[in-house]
C-alpha positions as CSV (number, residue, x, y, z in Angstrom):
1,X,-36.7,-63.7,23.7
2,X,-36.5,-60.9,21.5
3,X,-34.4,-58.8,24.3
4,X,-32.2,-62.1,24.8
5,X,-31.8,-61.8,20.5
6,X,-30.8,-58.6,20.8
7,X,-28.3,-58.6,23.1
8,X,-26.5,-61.5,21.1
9,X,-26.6,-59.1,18.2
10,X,-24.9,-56.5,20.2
11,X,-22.3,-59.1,21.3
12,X,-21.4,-60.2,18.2
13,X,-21.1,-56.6,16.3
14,X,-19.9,-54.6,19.1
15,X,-20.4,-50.9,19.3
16,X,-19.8,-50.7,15.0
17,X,-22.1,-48.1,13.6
18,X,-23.7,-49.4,10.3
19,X,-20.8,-47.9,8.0
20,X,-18.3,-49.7,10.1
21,X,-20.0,-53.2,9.8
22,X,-20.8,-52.5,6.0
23,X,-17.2,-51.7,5.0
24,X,-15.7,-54.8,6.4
25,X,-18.3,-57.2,5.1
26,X,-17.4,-55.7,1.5
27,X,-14.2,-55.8,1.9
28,X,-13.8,-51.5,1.6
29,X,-10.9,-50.0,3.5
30,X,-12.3,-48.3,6.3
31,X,-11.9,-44.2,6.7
32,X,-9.7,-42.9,9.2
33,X,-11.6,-42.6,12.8
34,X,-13.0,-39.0,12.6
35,X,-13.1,-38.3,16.3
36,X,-16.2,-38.8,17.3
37,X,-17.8,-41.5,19.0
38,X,-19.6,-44.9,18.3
39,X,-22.6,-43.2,19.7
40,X,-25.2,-45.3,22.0
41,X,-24.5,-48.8,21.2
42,X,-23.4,-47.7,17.6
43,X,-25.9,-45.4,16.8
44,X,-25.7,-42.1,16.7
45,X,-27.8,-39.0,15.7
46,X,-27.4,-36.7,13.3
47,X,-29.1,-33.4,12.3
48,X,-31.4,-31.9,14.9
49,X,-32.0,-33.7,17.8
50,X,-35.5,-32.5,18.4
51,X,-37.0,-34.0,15.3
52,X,-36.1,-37.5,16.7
53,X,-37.7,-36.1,19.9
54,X,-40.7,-35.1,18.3
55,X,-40.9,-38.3,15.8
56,X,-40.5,-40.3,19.0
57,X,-43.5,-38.5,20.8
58,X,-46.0,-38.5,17.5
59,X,-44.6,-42.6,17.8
60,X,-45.9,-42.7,21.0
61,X,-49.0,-41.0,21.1
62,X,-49.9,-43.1,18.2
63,X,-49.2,-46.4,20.0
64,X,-51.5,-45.3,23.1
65,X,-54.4,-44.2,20.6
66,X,-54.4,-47.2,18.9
67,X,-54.1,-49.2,21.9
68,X,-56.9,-47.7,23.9
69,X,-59.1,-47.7,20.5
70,X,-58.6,-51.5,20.2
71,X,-58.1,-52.2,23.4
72,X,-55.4,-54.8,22.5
């Protein structure tokens, strides 16, 4: 259900990054496109790349401890 919820969300907004969705539902002009693209499904990533890599890992790791600590 949740996947089914998500993919509505993603129908209805589009590939609008955050700034995009924000400006219109304030009423803002929007900036001129900047060249670059919508990212994955609106996001993108900015900075360094490996701290989301390593965030992601440490998020992981933490998961499978706590899982095979409570054995849920």
């Amino acid at each position: 259900m949740v996947l089914v919820a998500c993919l509505l969300a993603y129908i209805a907004t589009g590939d609008k990054g955050i700034e995009e969705r924000f400006s219109n539902a304030v009423g803002l002009p929007s900036e001129p496109d900047q060249g670059g693209d919508n990212g994955i499904f609106g996001f993108t990533l900015e900075g360094n790349h490996f701290s989301y890599l390593i965030i992601l890992v440490l998020i992981i790791v933490a998961t499978a401890l706590i899982y095979v600590k409570y054995r849920v």
